[in-house]
The first five atom37 places (N, CA, C, CB, O) and aatype in JSON, in Angstrom:
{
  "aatype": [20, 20, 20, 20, 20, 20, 20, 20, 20, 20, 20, 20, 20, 20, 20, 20, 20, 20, 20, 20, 20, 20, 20, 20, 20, 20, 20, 20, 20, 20, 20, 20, 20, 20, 20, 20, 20, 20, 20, 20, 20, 20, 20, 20, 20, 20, 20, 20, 20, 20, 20, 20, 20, 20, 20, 20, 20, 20, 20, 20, 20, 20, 20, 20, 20],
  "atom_mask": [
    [1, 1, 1, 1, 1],
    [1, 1, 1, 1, 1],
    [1, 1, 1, 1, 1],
    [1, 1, 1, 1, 1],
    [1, 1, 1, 1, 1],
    [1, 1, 1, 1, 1],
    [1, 1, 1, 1, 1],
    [1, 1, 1, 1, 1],
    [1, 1, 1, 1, 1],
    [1, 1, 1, 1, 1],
    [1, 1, 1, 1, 1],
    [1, 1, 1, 1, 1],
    [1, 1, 1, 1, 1],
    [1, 1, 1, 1, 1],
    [1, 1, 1, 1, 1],
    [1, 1, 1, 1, 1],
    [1, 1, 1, 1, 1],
    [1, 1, 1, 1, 1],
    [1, 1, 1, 1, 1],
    [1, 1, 1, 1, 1],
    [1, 1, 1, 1, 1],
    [1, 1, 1, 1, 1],
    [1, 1, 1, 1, 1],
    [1, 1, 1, 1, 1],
    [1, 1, 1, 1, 1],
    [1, 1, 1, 1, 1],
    [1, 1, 1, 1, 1],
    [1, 1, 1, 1, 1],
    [1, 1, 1, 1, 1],
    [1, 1, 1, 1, 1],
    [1, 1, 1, 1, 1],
    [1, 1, 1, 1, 1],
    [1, 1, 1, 1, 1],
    [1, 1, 1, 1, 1],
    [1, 1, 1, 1, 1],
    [1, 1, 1, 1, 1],
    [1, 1, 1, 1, 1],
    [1, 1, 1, 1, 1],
    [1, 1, 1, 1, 1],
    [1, 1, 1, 1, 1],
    [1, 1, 1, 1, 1],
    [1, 1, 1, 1, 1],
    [1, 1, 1, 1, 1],
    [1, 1, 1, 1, 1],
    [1, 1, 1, 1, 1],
    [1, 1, 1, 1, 1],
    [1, 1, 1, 1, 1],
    [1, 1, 1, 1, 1],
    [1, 1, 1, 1, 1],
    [1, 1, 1, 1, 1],
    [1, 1, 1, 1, 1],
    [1, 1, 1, 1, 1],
    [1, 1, 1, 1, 1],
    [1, 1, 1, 1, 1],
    [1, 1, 1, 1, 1],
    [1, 1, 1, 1, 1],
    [1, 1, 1, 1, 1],
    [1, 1, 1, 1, 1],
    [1, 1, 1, 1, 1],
    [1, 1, 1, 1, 1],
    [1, 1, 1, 1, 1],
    [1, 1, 1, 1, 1],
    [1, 1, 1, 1, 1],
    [1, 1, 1, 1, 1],
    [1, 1, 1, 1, 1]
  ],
  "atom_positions": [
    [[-18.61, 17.53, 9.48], [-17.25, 17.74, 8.98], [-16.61, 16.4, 8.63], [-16.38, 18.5, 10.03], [-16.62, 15.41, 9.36]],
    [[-16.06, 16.5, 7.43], [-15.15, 15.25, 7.59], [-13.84, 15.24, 8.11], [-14.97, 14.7, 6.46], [-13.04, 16.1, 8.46]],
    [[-13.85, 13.68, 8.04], [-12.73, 13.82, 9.15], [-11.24, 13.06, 7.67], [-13.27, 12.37, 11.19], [-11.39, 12.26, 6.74]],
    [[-10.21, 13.69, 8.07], [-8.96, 13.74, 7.39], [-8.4, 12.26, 7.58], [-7.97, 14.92, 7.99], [-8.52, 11.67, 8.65]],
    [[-7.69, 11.62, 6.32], [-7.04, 10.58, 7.65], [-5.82, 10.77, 6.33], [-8.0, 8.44, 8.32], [-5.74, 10.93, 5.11]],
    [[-4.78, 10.57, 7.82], [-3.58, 10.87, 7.5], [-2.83, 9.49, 7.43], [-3.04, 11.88, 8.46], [-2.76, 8.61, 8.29]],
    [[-2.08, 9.59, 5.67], [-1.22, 8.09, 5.94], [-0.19, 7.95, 6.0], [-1.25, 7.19, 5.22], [0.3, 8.95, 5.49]],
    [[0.8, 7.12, 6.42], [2.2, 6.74, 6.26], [2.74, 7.25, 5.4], [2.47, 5.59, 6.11], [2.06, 7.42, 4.39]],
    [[4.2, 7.74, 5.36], [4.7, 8.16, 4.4], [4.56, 6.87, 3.12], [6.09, 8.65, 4.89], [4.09, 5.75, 3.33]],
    [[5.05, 7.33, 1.92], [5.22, 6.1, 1.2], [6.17, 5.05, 1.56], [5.49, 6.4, 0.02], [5.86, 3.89, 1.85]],
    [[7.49, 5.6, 1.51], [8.31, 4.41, 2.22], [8.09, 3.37, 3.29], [9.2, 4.88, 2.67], [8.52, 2.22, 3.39]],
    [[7.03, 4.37, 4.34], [6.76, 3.31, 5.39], [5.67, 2.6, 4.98], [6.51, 3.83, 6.76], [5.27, 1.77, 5.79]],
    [[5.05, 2.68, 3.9], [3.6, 1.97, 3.65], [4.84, 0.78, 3.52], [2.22, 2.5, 2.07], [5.18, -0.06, 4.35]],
    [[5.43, 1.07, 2.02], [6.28, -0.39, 1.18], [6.87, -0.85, 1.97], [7.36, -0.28, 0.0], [7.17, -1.99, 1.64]],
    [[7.45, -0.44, 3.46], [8.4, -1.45, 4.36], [7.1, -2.47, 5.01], [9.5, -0.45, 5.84], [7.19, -3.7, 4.95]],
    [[5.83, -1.74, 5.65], [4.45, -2.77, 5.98], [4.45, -3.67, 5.35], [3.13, -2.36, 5.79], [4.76, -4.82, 5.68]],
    [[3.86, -3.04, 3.76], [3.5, -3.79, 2.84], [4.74, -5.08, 2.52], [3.17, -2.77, 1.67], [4.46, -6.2, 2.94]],
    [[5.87, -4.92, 1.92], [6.97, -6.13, 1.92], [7.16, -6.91, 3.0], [8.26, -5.69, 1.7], [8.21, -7.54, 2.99]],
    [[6.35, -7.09, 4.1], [7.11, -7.72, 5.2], [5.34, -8.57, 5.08], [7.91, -6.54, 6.92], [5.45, -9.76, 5.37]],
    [[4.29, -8.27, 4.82], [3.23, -8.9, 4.47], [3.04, -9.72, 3.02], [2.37, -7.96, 4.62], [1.94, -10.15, 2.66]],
    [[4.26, -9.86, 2.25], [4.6, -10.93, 1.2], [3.48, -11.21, 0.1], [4.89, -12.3, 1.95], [3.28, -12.26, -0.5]],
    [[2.75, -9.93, -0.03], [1.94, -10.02, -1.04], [2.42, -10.34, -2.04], [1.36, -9.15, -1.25], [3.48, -9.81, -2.37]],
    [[1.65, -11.6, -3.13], [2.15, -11.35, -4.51], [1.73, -10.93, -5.42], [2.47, -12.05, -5.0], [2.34, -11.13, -6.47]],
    [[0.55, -10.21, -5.42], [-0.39, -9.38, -6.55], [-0.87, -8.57, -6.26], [-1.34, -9.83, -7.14], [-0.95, -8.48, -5.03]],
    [[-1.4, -7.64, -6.92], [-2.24, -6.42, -7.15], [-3.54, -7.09, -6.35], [-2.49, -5.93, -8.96], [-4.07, -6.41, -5.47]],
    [[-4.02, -8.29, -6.62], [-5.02, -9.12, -6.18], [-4.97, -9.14, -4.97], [-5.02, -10.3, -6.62], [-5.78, -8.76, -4.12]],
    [[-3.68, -9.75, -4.88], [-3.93, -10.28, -3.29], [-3.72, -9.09, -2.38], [-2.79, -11.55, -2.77], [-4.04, -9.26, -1.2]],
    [[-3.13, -7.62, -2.83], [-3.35, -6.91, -2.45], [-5.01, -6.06, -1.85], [-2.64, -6.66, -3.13], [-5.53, -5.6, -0.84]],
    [[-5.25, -6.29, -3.25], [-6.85, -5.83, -2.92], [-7.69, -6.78, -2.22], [-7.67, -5.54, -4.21], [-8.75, -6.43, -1.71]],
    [[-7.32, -7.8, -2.19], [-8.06, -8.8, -0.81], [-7.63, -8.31, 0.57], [-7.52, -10.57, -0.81], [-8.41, -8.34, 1.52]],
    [[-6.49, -7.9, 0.66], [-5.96, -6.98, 1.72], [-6.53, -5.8, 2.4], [-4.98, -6.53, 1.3], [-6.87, -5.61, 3.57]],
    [[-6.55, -4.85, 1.01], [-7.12, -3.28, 1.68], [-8.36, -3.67, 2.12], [-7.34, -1.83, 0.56], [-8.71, -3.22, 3.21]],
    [[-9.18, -4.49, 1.48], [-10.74, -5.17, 2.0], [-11.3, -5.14, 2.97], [-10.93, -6.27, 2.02], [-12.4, -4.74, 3.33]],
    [[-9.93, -5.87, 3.69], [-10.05, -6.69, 5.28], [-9.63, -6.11, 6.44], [-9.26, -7.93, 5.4], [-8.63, -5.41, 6.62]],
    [[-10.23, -6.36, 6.99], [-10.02, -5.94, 8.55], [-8.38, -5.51, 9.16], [-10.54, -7.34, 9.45], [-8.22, -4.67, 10.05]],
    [[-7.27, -6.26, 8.5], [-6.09, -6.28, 8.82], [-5.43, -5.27, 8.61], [-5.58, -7.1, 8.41], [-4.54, -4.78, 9.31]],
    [[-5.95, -4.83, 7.41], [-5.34, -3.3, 7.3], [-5.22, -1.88, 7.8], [-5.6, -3.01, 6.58], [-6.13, -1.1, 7.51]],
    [[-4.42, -1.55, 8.36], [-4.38, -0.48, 8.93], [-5.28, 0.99, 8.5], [-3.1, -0.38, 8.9], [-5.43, 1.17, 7.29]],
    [[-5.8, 1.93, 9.36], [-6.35, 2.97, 8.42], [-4.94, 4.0, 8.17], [-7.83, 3.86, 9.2], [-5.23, 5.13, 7.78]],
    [[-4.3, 3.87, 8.26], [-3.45, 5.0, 8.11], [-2.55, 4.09, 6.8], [-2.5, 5.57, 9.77], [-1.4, 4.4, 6.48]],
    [[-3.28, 3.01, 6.18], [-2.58, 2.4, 4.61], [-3.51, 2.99, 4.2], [-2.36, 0.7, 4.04], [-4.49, 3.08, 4.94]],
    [[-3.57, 3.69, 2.71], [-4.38, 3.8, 2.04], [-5.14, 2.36, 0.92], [-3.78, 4.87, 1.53], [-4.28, 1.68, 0.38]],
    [[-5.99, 2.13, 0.76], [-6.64, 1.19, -0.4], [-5.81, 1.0, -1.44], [-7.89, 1.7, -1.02], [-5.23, -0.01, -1.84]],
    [[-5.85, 2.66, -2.03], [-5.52, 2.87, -3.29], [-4.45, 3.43, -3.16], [-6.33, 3.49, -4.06], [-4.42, 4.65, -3.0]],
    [[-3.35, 2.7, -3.21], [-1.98, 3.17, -3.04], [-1.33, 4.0, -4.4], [-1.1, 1.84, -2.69], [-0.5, 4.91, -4.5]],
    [[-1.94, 3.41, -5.16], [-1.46, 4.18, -6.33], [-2.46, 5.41, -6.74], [-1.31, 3.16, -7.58], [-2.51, 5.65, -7.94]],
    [[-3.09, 6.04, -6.06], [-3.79, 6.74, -6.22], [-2.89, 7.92, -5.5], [-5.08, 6.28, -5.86], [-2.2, 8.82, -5.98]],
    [[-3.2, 7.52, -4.08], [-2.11, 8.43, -3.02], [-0.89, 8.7, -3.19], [-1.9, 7.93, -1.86], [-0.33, 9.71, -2.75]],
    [[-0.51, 8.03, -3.69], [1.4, 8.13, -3.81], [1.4, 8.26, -5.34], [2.56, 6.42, -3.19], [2.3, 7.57, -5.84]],
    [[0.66, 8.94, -6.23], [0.86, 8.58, -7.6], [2.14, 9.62, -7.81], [-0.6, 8.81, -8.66], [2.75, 9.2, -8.8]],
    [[2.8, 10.82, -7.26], [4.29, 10.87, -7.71], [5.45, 9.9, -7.66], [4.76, 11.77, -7.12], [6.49, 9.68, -8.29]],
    [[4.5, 9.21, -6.14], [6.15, 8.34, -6.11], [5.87, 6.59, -6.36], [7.08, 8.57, -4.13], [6.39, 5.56, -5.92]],
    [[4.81, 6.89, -7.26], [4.03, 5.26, -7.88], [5.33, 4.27, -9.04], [2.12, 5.86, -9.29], [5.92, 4.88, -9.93]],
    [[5.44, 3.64, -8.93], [5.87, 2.98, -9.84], [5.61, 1.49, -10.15], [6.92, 3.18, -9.72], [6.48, 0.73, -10.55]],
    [[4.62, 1.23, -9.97], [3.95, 0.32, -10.11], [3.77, -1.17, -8.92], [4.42, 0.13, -11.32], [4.25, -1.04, -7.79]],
    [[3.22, -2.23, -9.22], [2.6, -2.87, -8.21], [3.83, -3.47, -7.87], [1.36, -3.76, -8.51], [4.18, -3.02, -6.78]],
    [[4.86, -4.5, -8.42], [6.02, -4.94, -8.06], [7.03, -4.24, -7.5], [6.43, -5.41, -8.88], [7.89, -4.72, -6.77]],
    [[6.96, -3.41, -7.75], [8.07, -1.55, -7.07], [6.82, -1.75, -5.12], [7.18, 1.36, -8.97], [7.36, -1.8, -4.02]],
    [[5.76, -1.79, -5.26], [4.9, -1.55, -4.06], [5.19, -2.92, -3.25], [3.19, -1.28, -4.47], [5.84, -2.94, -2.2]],
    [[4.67, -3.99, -3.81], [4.8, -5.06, -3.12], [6.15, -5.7, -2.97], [3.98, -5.84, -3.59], [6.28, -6.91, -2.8]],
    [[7.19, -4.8, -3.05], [8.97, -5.32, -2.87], [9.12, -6.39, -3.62], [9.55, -5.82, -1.31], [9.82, -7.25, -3.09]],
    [[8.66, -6.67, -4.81], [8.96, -8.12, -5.66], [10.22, -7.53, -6.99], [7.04, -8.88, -6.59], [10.89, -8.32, -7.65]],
    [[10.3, -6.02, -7.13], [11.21, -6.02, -7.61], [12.45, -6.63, -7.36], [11.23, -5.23, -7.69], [12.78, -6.8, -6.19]],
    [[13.13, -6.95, -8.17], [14.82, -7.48, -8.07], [15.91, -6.05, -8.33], [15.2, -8.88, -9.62], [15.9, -5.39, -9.36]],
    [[16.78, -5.78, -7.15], [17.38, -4.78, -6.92], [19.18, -5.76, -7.71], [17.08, -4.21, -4.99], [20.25, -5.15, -7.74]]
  ]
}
């Protein structure tokens, strides 16, 4: 059987994710890679959250509000 894995809502991924000061899509994916990442982040964030996707600067909090 496989096994399910359940992730963070989206909001709580982007509060993780912004407080880890990524500045790219890159340095993101050096991220999901590694050991540091939680299993309950998904890799492919824009895959998982693609209703509430708006792209990599919207994910990594680099937008300007």
């Amino acid at each position: 059987t496989s096994k399910r894995t359940y992730y963070l809502s989206f909001d709580e991924v982007k509060q993780i994710v912004k407080g880890l000061n990524l500045k790219s899509n890159n340095e993101w994916s050096n991220y999901a890679k590694s050991d540091r990442k939680p299993k309950n982040i998904p890799a492919s964030p824009h895959k998982v959250y693609k209703d509430q996707w708006k792209g990599w600067p919207d994910f990594l909090g680099k937008n300007k509000k």
